[in-house]
C-alpha positions in Angstrom: 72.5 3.0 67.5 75.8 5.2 66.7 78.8 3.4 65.6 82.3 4.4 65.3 84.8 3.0 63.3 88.0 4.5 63.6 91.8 4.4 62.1 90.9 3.5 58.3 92.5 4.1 55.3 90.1 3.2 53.1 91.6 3.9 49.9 93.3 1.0 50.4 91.4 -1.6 48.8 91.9 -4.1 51.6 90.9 -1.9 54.5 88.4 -1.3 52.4 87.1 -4.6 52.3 87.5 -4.8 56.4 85.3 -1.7 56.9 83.1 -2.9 54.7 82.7 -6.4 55.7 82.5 -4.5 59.4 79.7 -3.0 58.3 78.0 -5.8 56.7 78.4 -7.7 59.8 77.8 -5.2 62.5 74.4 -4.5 60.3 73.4 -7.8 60.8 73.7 -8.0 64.6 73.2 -4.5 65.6 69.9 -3.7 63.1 69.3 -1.7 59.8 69.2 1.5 61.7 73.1 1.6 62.9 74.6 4.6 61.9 78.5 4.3 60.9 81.0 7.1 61.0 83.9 6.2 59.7 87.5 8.3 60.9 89.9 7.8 58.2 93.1 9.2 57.4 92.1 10.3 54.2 88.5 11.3 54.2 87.6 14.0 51.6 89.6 11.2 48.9 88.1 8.4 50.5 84.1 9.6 50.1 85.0 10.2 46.4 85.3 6.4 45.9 82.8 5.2 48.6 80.3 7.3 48.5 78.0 5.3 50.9 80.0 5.9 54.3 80.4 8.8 56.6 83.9 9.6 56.3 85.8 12.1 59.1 89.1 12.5 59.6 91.4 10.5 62.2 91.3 12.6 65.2 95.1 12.6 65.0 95.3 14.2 62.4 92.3 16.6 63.3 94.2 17.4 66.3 97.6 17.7 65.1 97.8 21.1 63.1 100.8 23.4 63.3 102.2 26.4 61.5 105.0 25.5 58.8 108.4 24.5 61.1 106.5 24.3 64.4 105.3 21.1 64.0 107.8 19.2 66.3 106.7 21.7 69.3 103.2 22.7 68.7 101.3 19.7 67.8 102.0 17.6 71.2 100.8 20.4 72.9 97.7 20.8 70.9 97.1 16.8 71.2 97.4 17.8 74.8 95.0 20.0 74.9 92.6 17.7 72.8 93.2 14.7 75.7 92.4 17.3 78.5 89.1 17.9 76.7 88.3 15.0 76.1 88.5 14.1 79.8 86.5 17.3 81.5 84.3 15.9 78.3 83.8 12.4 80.1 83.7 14.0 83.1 80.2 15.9 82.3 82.0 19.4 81.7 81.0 19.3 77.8 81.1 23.7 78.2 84.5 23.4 79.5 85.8 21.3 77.1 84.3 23.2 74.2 86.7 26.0 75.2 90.0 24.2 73.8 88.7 22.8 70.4 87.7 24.6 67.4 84.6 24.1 66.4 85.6 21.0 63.9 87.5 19.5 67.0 84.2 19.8 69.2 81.8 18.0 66.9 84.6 15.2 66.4 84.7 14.6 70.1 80.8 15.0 70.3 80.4 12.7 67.7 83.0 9.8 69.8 81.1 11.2 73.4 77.9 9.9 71.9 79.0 6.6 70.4 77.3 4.0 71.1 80.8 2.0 70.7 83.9 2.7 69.0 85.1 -0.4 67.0 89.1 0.2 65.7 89.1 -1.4 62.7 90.8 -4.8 61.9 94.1 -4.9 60.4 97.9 -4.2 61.2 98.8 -1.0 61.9 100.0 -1.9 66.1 103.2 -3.3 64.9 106.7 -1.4 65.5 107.5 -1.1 61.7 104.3 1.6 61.9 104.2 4.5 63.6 101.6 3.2 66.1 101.2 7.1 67.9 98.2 7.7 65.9 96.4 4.9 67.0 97.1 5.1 70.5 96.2 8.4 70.5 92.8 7.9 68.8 92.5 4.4 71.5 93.0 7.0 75.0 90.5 9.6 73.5 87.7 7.0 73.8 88.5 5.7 76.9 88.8 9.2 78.2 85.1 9.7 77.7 84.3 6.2 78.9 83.1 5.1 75.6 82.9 1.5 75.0 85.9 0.4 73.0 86.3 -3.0 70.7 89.1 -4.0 68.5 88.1 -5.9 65.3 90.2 -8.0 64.0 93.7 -7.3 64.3 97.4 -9.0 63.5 99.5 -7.1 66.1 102.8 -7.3 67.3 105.3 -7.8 69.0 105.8 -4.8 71.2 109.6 -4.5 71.9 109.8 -1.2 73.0 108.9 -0.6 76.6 107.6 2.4 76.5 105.0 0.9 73.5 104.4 -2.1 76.3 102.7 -0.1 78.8 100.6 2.0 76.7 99.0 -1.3 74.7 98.8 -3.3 77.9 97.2 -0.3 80.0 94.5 0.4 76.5 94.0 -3.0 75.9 93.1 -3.9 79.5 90.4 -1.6 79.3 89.2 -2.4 76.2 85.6 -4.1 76.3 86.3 -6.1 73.5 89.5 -7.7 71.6 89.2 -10.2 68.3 92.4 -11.1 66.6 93.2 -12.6 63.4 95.9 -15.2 65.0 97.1 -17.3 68.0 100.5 -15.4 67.5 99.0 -12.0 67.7 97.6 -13.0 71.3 100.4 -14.2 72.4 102.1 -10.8 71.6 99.3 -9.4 74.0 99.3 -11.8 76.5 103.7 -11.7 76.9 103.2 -8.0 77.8 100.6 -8.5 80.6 96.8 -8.0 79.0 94.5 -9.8 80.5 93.3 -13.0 78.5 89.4 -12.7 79.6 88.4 -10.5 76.8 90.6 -11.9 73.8 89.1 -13.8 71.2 91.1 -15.3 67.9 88.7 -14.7 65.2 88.6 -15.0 61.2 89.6 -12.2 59.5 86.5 -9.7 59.1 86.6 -9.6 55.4 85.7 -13.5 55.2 82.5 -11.5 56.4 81.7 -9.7 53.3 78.2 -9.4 52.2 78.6 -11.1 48.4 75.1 -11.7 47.4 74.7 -8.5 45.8 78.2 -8.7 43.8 78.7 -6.0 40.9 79.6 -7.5 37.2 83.5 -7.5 36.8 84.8 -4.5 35.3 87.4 -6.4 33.4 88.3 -9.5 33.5 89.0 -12.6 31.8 86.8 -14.8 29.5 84.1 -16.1 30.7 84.5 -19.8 32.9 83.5 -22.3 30.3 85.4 -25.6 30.0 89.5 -25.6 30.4 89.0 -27.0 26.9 87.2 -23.6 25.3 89.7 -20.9 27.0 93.2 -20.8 28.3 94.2 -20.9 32.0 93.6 -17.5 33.3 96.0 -16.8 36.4 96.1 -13.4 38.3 99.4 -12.2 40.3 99.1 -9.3 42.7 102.2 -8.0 43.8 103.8 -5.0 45.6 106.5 -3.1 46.5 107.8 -4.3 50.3 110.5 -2.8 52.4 111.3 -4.8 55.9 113.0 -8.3 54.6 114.5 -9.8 57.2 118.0 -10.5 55.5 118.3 -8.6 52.7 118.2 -4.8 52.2 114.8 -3.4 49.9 117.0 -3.7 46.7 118.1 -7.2 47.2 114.8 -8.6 48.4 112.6 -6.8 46.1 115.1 -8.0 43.1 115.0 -11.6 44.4 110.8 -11.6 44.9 110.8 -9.9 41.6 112.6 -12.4 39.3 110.8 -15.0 41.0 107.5 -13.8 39.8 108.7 -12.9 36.4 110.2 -16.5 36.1 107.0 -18.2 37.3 104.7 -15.6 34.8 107.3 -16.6 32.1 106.6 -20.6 33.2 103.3 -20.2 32.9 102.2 -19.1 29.9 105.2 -21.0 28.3 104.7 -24.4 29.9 100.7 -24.1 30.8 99.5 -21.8 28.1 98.3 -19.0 30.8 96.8 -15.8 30.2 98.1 -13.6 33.5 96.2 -10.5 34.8 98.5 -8.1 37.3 95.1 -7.2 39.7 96.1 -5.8 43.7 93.9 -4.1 45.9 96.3 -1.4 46.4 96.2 0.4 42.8 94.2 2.8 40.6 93.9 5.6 43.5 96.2 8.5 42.3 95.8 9.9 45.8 97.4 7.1 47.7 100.7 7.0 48.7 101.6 3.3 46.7 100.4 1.9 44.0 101.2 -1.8 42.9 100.7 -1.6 39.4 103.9 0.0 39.3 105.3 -2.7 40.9 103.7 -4.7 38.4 104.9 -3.0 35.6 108.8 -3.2 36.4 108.4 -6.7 36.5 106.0 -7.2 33.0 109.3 -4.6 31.1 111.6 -7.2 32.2 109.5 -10.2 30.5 110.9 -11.5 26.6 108.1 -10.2 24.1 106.7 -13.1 23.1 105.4 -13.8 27.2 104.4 -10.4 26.9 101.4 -10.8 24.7 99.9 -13.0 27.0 100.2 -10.8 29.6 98.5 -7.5 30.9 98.4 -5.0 33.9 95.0 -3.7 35.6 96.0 -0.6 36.9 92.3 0.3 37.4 90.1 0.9 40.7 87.9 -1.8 41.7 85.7 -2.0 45.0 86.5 -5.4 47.4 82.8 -6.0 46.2 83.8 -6.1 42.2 87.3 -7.4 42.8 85.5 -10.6 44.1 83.8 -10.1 40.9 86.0 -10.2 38.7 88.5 -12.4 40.4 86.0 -15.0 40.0 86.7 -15.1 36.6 90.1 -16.4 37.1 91.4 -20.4 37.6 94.2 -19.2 40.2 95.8 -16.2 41.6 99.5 -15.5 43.0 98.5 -13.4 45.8 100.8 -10.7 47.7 98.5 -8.9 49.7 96.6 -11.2 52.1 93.3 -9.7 51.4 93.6 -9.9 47.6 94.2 -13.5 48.6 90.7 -13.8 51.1 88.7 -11.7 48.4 90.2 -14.5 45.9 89.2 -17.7 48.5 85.6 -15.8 48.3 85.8 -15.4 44.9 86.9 -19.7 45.0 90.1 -19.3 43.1 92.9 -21.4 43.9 95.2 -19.1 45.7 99.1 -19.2 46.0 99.7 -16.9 48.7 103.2 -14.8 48.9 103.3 -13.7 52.5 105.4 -11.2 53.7 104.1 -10.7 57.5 103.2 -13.8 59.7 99.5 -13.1 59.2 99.3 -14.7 56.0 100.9 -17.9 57.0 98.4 -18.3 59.8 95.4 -17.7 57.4 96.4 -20.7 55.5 97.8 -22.6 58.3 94.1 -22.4 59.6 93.0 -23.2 56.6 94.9 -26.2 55.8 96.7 -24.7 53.1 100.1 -23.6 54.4 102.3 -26.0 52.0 101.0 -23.3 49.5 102.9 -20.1 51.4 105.4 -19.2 49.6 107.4 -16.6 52.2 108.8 -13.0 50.5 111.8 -13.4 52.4 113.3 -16.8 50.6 111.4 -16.8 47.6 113.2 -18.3 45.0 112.3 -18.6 41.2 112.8 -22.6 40.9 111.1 -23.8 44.2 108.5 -21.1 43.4 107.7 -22.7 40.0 107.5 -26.0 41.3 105.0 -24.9 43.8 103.1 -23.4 41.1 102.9 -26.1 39.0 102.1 -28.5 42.1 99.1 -26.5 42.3 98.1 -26.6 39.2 98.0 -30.3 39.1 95.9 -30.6 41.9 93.7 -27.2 40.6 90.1 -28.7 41.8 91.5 -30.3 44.7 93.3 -27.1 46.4 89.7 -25.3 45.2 87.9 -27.7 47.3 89.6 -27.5 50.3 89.9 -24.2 50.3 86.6 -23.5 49.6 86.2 -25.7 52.9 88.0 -23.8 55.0 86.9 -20.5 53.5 83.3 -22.0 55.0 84.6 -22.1 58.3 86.3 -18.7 58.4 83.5 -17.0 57.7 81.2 -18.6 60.6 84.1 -17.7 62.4 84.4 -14.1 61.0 79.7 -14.1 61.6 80.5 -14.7 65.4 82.7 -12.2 66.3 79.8 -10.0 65.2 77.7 -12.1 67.3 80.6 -11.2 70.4 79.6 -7.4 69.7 76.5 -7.9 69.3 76.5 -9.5 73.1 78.7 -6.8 74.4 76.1 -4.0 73.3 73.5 -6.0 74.7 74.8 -7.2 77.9 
């Protein structure tokens, strides 16, 4: 069986982690002999650090080539030409359609005209802060050749903009398959008049993740004795973040900034901490961020002597040894929701930052959302109180997360099941 997966970015580390929790999954249902190609807006960087997958690149960007200044008119007309292919291609006129692509362009769309399904990866990328053209784009081509198409998990919306409204209700209604991370997100579908038949609200795909196999950790702290024999060990990922609802990027990165510092400094002053700056989104020159810089600005801005208990891992770690060697740590402050699933795997006690609402469903689901702390009104003394409430109750919040991490990933098992019906049906 072929498989598609389309619109990655796989060097970053929590896409990643979806595609390959996707994989492990889809495996699983669909048999040890499914073959994965993988579209990715990155590819030639992205097989350097995963090796195992079949990277191409995002048709979009296959597609959209134009000399130096003629971008603006030239590349809708060469995406124009690539749609018009792609339909004499699902209409049987495969010689036709060969006669307006290159030859990379023809063995991309061969590749999508003999899918066996196209999955679109989970994540957030159809929300208006993104430029959501791409995927659309990427979403017609396979329904153009009548390919069988299936959203994985996805946080999505809303769509304000009418002329965005048509195209995702008039996709997604002809879509085979849709799972999404939230009761919000289908709401968001459901308000601009997709049909609810064929929407399922799912676990995230990452709570999925083969971890049976897990690497050693490439750094990490001690090793988990007693709390007696080594200090607490706490890791904070963090990132740079530009859409805060009230304040401009300077103000709200200051204010989310100061917090953290104050709540590092409270830590290893008030509960003897040893704190680790880990993200998913770091030690990949290539890509466009990078949050141990992030990190960094706030560690400079820490007195000395909190210093010394503190370090930054500015390295690259697979999802599969960041589970690793996060389970070497007693808690972790967690901005990027899937550094905070890959923690819950890893059964750390997790104090989520979220700054996009699908981080306060993940923990609302899980029973956890007095631990949220929300990017938009953090604030350095409620933040250290929540910290140290935490702390208190350290093997209770464990437990019940580790509960509901149980749940989420039966959840996360059964919309693989939901393909695996789809292909079968």
């Amino acid at each position: 069986m072929n498989v598609i997966i389309s619109n990655t970015v796989a060097l970053n580390g929590g896409d990643a982690a979806i595609l390959q929790a996707i994989v492990d999954a889809l495996t699983d249902v669909l048999g040890e002999d499914t073959c994965f190609s993988v579209f990715d807006s990155q590819p030639e960087i992205a097989r350097r650090y995963y090796p195992a997958f079949d990277f191409q690149k995002l048709l979009y960007l296959l597609v959209s080539r134009a000399p130096n200044g003629l971008g603006p008119l030239i590349r809708p007309l060469q995406r124009r030409r690539f749609e018009t292919a792609a339909r004499l291609w699902g209409q049987g006129k495969e010689a036709a359609a060969r006669l307006l692509l290159s030859r990379a362009e023809a063995a991309a769309l061969q590749t999508y005209a003999e899918a066996d399904l196209i999955v679109s990866t989970g994540g957030t990328y159809l929300v208006e802060n993104y430029d959501i053209e791409p995927r659309l784009f990427d979403f017609q081509i396979a329904l153009a050749l009548g390919r069988p198409l299936v959203f994985y998990t996805q946080s999505l919306g809303p769509f304000r903009e009418p002329k965005n409204q048509q195209r995702v209700r008039d996709i997604f209604n002809q879509a085979r398959l849709v799972l999404l991370r939230d009761a919000r997100s289908k709401e968001h579908l459901l308000e601009i008049g997709v049909r609810p038949d064929h929407l399922h609200v799912c676990a995230d795909a990452v709570f999925a993740l083969d971890t049976d196999a897990l690497p050693a950790a490439k750094t990490a702290a001690p090793p988990k004795t007693s709390a007696e024999e080594r200090p607490l060990q706490v890791a904070v990922s963090v990132r740079h973040w530009s859409h805060f609802e009230a304040l401009s990027t300077d103000e709200g990165m200051k204010r989310y900034c100061d917090a953290i510092a104050a709540g590092v400094t409270h830590l290893v002053e008030q509960h003897q901490a040893e704190v680790t700056f880990l993200s998913t989104c770091q030690g990949i020159p290539e890509y466009w961020t990078h949050d141990s810089k992030t990190a960094h600005a706030i560690v400079d801005t820490l007195p000395e002597a909190i210093r010394e208990h503190v370090k930054v891992d500015e390295a690259f770690h697979s999802p599969q040894e960041l589970v690793a060697t996060l389970a070497t740590f007693d808690a972790v402050i967690a901005t990027r929701m899937h550094m905070a699933i890959l923690a819950l795997i890893a059964r750390a006690a997790v104090l989520p930052v979220s700054y996009e609402f699908k981080t306060t469903e993940l923990f609302e689901r899980l029973g956890a959302g007095q631990w949220v702390e929300d990017i938009n009104t953090i604030e350095a003394d409620a933040f250290i109180q929540k910290l140290d409430a935490l702390l208190a109750d350290l093997d209770g919040v464990k437990a019940l997360l580790a509960k509901g991490v149980a749940e989420e990933r039966e959840i996360a098992l059964e919309g693989a099941r939901k393909v695996g019906e789809l292909i079968r049906s």
